[in-house]
N, CA and C atoms as a LAMMPS dump frame, in Angstrom:
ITEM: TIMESTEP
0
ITEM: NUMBER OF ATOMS
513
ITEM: BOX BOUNDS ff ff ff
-5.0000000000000000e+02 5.0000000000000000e+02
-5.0000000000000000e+02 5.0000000000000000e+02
-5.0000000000000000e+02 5.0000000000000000e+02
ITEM: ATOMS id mol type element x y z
1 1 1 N 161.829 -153.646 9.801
2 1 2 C 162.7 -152.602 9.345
3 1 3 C 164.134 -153 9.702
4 2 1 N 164.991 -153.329 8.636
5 2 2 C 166.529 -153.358 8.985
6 2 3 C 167.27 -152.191 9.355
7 3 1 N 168.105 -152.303 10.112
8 3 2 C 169.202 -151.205 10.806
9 3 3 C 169.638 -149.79 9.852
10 4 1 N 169.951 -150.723 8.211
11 4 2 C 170.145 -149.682 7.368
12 4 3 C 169.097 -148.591 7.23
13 5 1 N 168.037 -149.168 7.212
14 5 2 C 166.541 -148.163 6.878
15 5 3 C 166.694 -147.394 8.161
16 6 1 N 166.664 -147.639 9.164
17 6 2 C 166.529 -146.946 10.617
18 6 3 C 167.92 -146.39 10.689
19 7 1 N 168.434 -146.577 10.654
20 7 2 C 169.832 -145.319 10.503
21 7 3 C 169.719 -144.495 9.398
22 8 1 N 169.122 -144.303 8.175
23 8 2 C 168.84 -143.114 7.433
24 8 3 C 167.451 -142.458 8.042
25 9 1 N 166.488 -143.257 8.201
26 9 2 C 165.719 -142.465 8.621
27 9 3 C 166.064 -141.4 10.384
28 10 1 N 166.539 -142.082 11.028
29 10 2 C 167.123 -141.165 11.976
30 10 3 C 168.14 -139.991 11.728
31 11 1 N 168.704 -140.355 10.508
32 11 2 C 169.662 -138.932 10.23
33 11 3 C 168.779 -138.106 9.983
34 12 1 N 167.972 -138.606 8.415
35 12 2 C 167.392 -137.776 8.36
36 12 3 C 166.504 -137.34 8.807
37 13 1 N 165.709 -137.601 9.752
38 13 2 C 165.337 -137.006 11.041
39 13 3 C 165.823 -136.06 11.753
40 14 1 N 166.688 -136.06 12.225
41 14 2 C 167.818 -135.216 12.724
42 14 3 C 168.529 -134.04 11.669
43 15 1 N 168.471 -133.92 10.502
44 15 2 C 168.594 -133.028 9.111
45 15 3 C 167.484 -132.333 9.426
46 16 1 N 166.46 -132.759 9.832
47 16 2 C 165.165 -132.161 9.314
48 16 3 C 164.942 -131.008 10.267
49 17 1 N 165.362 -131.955 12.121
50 17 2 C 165.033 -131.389 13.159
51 17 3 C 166.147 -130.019 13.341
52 18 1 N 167.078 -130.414 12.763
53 18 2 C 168.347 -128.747 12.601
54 18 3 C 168.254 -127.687 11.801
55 19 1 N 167.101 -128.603 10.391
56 19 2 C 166.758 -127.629 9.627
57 19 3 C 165.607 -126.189 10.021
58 20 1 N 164.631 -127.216 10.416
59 20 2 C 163.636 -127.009 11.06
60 20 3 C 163.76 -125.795 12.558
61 21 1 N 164.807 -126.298 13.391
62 21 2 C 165.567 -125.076 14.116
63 21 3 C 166.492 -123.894 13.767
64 22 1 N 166.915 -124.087 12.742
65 22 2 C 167.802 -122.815 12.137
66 22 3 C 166.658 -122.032 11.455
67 23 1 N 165.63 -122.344 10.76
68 23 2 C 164.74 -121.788 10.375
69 23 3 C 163.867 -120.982 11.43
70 24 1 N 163.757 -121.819 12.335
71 24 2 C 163.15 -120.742 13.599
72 24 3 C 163.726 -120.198 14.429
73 25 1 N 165.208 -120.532 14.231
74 25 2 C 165.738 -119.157 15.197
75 25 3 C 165.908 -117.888 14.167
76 26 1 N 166.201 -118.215 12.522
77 26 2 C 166.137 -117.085 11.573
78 26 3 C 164.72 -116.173 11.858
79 27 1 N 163.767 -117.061 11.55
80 27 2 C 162.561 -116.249 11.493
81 27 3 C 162.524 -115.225 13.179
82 28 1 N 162.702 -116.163 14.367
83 28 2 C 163.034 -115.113 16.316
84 28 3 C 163.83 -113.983 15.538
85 29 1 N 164.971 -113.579 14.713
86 29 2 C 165.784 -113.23 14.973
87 29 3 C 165.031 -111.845 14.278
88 30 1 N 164.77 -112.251 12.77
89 30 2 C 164.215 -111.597 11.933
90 30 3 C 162.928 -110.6 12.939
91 31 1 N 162.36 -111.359 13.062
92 31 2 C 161.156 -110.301 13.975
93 31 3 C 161.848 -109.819 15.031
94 32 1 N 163.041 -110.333 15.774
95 32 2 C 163.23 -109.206 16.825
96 32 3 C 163.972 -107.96 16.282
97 33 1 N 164.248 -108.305 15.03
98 33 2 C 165.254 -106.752 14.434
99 33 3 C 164.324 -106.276 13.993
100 34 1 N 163.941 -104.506 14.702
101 34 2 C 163.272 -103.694 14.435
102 34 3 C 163.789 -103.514 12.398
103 35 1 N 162.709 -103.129 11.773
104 35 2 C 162.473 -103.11 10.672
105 35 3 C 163.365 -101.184 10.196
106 36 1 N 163.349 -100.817 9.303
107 36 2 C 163.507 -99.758 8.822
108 36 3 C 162.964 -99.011 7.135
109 37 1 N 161.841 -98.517 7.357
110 37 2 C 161.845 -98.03 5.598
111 37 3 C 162.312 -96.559 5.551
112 38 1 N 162.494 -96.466 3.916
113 38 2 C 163.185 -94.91 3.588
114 38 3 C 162.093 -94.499 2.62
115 39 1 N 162.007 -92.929 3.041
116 39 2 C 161.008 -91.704 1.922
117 39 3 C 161.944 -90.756 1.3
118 40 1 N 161.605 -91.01 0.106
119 40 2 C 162.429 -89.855 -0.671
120 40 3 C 161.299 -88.555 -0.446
121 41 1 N 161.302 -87.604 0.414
122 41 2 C 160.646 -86.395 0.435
123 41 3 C 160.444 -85.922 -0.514
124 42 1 N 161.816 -85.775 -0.894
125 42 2 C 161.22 -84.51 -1.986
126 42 3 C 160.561 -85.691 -3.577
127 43 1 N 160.479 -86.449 -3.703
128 43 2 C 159.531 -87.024 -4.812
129 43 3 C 158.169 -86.945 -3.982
130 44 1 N 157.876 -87.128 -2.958
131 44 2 C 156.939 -86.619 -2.432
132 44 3 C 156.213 -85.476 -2.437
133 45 1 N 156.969 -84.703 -2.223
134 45 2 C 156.85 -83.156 -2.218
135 45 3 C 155.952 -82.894 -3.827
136 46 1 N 156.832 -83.411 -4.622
137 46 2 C 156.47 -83.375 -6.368
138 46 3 C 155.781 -83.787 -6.542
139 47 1 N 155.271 -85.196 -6.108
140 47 2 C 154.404 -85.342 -7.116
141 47 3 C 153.108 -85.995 -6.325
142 48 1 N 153.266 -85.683 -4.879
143 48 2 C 151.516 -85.838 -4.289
144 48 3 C 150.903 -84.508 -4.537
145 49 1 N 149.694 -84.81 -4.018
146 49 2 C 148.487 -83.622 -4.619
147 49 3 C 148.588 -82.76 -3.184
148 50 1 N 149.092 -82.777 -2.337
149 50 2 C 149.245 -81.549 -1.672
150 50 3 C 150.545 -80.57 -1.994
151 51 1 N 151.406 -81.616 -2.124
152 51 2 C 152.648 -81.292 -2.759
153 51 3 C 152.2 -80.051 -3.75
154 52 1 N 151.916 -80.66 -4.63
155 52 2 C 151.579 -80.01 -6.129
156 52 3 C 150.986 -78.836 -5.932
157 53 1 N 149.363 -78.86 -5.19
158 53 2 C 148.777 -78.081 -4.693
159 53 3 C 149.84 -76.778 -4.038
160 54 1 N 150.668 -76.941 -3.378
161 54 2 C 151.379 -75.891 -2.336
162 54 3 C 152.361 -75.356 -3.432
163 55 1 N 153.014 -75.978 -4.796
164 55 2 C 153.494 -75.401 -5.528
165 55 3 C 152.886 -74.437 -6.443
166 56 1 N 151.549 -74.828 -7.119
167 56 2 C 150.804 -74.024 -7.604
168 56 3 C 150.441 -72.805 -6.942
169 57 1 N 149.977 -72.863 -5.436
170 57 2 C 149.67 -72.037 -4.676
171 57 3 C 150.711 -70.863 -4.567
172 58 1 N 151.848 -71.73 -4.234
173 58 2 C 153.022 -70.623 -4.621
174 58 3 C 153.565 -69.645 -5.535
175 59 1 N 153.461 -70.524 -7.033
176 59 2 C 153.782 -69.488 -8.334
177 59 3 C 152.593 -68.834 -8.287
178 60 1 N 151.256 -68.941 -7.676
179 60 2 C 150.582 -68.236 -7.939
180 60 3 C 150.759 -66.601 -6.719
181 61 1 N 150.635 -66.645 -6.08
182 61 2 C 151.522 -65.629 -4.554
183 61 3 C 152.237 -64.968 -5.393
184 62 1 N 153.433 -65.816 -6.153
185 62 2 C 154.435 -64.839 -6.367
186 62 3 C 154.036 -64.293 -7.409
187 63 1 N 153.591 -64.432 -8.786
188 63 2 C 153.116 -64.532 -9.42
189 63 3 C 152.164 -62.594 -9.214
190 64 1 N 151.188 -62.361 -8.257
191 64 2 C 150.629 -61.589 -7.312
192 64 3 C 151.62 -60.576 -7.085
193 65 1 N 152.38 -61.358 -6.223
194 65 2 C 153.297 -59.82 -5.734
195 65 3 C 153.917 -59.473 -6.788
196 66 1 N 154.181 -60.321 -7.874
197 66 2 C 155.527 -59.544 -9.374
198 66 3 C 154.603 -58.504 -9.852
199 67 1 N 153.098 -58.729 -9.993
200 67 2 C 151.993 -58.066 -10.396
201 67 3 C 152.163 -56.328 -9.96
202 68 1 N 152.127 -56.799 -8.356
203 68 2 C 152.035 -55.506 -7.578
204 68 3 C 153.315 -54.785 -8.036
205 69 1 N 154.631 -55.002 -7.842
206 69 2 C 155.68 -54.787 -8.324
207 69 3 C 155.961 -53.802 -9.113
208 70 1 N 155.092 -54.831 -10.652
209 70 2 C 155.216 -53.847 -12.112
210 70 3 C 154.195 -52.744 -11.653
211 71 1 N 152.844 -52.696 -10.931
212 71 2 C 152.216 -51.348 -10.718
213 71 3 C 152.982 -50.498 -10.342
214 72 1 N 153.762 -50.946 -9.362
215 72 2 C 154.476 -49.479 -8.037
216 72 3 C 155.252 -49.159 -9.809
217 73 1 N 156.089 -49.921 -10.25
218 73 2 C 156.862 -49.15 -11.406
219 73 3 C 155.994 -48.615 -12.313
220 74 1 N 154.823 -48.965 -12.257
221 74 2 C 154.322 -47.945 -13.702
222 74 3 C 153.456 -46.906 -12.943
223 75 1 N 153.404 -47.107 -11.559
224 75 2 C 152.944 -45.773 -11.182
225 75 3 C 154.419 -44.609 -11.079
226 76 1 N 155.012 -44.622 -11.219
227 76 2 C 156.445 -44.058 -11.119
228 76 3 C 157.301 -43.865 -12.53
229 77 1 N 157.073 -44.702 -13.043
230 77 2 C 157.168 -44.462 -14.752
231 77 3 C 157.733 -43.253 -14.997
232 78 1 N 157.066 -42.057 -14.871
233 78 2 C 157.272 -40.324 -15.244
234 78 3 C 158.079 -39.942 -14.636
235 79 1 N 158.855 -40.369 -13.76
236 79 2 C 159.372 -39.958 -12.978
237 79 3 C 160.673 -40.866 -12.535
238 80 1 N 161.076 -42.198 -12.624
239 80 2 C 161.792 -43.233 -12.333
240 80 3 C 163.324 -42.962 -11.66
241 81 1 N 163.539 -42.043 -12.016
242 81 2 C 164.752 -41.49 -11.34
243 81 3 C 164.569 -40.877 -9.741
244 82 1 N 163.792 -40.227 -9.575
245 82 2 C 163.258 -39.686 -8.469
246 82 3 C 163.89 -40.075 -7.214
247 83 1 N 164.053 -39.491 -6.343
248 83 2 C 164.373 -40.987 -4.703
249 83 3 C 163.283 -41.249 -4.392
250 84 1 N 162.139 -40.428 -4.387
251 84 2 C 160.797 -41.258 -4.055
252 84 3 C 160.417 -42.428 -4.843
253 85 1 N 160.611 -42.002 -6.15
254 85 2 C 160.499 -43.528 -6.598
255 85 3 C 160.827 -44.562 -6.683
256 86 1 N 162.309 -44.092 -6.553
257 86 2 C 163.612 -45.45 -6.335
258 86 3 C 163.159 -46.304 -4.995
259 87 1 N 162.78 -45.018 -3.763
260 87 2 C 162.223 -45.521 -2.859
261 87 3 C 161.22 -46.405 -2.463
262 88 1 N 159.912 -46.473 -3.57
263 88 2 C 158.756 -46.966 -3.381
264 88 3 C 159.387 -48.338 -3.894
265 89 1 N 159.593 -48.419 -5.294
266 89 2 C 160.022 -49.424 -5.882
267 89 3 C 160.617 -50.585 -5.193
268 90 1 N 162.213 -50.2 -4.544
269 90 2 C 162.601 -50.775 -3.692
270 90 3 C 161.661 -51.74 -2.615
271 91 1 N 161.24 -50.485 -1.806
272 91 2 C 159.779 -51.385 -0.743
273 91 3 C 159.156 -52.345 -1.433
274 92 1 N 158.469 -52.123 -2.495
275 92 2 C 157.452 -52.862 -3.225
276 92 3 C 158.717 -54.539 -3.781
277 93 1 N 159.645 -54.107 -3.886
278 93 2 C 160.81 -55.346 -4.4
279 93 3 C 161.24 -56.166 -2.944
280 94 1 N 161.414 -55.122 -1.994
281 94 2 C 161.588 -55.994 -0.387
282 94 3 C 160.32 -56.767 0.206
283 95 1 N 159.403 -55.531 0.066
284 95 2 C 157.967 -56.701 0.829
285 95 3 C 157.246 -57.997 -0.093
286 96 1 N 157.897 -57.757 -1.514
287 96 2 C 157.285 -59.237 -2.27
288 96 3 C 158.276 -59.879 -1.891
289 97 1 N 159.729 -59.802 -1.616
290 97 2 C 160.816 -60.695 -1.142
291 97 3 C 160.598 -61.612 0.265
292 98 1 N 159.869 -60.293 0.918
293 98 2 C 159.641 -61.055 2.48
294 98 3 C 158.307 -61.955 2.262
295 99 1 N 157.648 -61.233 1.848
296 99 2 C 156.241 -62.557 1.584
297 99 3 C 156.61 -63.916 0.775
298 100 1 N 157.35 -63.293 -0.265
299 100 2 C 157.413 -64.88 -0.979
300 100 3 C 158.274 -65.813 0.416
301 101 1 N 159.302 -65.413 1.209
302 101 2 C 159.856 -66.596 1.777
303 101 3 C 158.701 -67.072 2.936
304 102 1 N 158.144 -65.799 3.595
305 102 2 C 157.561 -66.211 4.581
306 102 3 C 155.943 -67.15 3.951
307 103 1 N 155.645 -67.314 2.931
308 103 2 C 154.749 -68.286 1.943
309 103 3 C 155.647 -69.285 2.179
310 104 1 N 156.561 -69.557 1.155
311 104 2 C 157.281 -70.421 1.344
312 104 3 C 157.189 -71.479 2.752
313 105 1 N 158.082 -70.551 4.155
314 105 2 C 157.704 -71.173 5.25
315 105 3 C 156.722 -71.797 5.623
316 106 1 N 155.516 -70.979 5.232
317 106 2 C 154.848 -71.6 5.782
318 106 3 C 153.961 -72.809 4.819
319 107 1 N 154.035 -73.264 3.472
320 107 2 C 153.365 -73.854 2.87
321 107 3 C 154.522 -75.509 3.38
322 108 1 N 156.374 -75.085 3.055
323 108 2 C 156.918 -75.84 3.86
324 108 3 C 156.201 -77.024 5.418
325 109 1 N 156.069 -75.997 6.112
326 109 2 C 155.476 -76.156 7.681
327 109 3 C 154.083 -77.267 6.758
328 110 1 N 153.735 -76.713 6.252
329 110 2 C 151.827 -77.57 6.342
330 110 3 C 152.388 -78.462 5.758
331 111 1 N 153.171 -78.658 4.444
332 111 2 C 153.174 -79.978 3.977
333 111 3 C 154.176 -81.397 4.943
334 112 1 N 154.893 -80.292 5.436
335 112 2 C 155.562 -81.557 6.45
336 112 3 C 154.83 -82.568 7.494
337 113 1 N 153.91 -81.203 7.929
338 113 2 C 153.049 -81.775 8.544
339 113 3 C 151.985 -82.627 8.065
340 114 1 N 151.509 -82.928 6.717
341 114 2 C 150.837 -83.538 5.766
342 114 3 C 151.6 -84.908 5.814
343 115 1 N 152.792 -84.622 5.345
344 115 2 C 153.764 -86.088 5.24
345 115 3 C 153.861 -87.119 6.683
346 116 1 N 154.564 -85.852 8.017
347 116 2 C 154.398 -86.698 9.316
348 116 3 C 152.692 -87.543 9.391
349 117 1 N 151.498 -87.027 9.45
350 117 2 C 150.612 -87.796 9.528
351 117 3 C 150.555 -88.796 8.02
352 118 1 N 150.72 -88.719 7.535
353 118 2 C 150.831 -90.015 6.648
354 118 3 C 151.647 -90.979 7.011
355 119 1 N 152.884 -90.244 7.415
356 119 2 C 153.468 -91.515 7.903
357 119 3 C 153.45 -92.129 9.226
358 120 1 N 153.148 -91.268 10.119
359 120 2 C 152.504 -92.199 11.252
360 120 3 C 151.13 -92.991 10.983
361 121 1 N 150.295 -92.75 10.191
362 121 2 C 149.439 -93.658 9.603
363 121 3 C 149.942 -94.921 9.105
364 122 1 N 151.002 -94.633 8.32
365 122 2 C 151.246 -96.188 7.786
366 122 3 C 151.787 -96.828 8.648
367 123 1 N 152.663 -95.863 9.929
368 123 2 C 153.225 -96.931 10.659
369 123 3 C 152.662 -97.426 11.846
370 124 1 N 151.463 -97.059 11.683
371 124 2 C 150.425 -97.615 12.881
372 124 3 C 149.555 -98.773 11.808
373 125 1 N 149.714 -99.12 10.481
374 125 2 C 149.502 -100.472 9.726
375 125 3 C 150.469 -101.117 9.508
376 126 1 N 151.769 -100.426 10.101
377 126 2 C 153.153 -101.445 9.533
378 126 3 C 153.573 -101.787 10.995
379 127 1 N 153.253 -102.51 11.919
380 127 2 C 153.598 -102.435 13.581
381 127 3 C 155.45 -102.73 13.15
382 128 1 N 155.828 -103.625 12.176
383 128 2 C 156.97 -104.072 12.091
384 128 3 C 158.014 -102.752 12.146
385 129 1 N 158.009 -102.078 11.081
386 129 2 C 158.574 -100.738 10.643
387 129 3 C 158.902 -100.143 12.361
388 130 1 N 159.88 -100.202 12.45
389 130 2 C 160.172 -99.086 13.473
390 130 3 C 160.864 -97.458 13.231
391 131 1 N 161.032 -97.618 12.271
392 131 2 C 161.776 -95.985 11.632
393 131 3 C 161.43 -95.672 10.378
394 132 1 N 161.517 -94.341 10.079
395 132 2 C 161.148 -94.285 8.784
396 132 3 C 162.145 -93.014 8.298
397 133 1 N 162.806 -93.011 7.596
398 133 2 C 164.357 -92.29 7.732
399 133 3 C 164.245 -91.603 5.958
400 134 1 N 164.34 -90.956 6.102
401 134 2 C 164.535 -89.929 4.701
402 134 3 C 165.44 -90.681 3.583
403 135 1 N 165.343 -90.558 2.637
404 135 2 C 166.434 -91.029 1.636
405 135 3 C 167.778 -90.78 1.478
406 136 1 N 167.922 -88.949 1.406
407 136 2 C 168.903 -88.723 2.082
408 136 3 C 170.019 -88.448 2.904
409 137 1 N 169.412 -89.395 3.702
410 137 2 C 170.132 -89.103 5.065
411 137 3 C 170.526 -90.609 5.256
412 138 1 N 170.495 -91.751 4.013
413 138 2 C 171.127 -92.847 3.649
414 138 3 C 172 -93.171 3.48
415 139 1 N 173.149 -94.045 2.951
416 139 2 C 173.953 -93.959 2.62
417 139 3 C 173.768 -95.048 1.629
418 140 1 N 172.656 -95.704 1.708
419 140 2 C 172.075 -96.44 0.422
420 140 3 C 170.575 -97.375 1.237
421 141 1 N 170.557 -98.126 0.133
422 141 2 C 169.118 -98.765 0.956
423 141 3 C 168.116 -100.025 -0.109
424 142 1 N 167.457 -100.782 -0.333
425 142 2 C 167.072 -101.448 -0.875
426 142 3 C 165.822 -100.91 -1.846
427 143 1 N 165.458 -101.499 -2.748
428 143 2 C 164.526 -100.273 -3.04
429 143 3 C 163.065 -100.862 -2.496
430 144 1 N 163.178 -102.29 -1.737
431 144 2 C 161.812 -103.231 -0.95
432 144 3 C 161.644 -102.264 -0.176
433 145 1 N 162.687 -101.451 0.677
434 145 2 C 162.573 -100.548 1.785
435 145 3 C 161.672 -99.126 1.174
436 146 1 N 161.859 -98.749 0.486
437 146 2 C 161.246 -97.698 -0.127
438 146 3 C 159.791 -97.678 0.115
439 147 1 N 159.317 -96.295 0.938
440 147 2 C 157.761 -96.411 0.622
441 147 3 C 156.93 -95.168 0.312
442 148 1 N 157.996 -94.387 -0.88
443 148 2 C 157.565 -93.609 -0.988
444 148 3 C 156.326 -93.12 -1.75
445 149 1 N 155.764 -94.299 -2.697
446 149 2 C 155.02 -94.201 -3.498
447 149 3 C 153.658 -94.494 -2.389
448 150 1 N 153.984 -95.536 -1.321
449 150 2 C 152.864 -95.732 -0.323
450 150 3 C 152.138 -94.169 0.556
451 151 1 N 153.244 -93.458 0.46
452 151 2 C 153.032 -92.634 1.406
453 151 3 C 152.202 -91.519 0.577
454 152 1 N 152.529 -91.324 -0.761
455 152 2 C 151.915 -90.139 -1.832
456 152 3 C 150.567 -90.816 -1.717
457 153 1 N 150.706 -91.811 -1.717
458 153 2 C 149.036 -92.811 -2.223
459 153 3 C 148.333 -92.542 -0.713
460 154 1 N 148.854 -92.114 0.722
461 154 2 C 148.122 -92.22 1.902
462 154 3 C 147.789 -90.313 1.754
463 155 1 N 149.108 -89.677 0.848
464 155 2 C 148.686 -88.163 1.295
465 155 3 C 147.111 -87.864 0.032
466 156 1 N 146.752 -88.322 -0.326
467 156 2 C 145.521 -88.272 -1.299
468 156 3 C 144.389 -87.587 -0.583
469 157 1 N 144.746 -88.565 0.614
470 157 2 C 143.194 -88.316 1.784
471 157 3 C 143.328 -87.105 2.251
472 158 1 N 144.187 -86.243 2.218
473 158 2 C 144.556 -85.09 3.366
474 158 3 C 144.311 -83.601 2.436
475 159 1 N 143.611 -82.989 2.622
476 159 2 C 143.131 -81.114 2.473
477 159 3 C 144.525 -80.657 3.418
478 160 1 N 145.024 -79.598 2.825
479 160 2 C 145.596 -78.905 3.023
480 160 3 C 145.153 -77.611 3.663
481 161 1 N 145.736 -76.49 4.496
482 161 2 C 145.311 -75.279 5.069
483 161 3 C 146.392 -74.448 4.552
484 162 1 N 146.378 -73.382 3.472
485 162 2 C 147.19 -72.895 2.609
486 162 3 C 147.114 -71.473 3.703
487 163 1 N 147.809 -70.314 3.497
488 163 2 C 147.421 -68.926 4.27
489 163 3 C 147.046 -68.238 3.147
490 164 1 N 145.876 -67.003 3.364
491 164 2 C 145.153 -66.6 2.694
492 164 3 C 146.415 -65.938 1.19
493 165 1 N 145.921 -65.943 0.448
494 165 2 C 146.4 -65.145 -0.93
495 165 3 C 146.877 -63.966 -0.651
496 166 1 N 148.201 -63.319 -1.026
497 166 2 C 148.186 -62.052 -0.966
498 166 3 C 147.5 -61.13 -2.038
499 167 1 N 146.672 -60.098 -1.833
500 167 2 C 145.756 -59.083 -2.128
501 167 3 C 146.955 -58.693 -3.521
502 168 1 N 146.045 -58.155 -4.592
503 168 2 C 146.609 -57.656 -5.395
504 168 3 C 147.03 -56.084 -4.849
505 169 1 N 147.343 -55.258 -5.848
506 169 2 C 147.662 -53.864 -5.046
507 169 3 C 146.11 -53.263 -5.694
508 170 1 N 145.333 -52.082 -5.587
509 170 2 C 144.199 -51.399 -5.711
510 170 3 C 143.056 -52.248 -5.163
511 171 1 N 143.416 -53.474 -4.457
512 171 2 C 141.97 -53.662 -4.009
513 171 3 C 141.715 -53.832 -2.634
């Protein structure tokens, strides 16, 4: 082997061996930076099946109390001017007001809680992922980071605990 051959092959040797180290301090560096993905909730909210489920559940509630509503008025009908009736009416317009939010709350409450265990599920298969941060609370983000479609696809497995139906009125 002449000098020329052995002086390229030692450079490039030495090319290889810097290459070869910048590559593995990228990759140290890469795994020591905790990871981050983002959930758009509310596409969540829409369009998983508990999601959906807790919306249906809802127009249906309200749906119920508008029911009860039009009774108190057509029991009062003959009379609509009345203060007793203005009175009943009213009640019957406040207590479907308070039920629909307090539904609300609480169908809110279960599905969050639906979403948190999904996503501590995935992130007990993602060890990398160290956060998992809402969409909007971004200020932008990649869309590789995105896992929101992962997370609708993990809420599949999960039954929901809805609170009982509110009663029509006469029964």
């Amino acid at each position: 082997m002449n000098d020329k051959s052995l002086g390229f092959t030692l450079a490039a040797a030495a090319v290889a061996l810097s290459a070869a180290g910048y590559l593995a301090y990228r990759k140290y560096r890469n795994w020591r930076r905790p990871t981050i993905a983002i959930l758009d909730v509310d596409a969540v909210v829409s369009k998983s099946l508990p999601g959906r489920a807790a919306a249906q559940y809802l127009r249906t509630a309200k749906n119920i109390l508008q029911r009860n509503i039009e009774e108190v008025k057509k029991l009062h009908e003959d009379n609509a001017e009345s203060p007793e009736a203005i009175k009943a009416i009213n009640q019957a317009e406040s207590f479907a007001q308070q039920q629909s939010v307090i539904y609300q709350r609480k169908l809110d409450e279960e599905i969050q809680k639906v979403i948190r265990h999904a996503v501590k599920v995935w992130l007990g298969r993602h060890k990398r992922v160290k956060a998992v941060i809402p969409a909007d609370n971004s200020l932008g983000y990649s869309p590789r980071a995105d896992i929101t479609n992962e997370i609708i696809a993990e809420m599949r497995r999960y039954q929901t605990s809805f609170p009982p139906m509110p009663r029509p009125r006469g029964t």
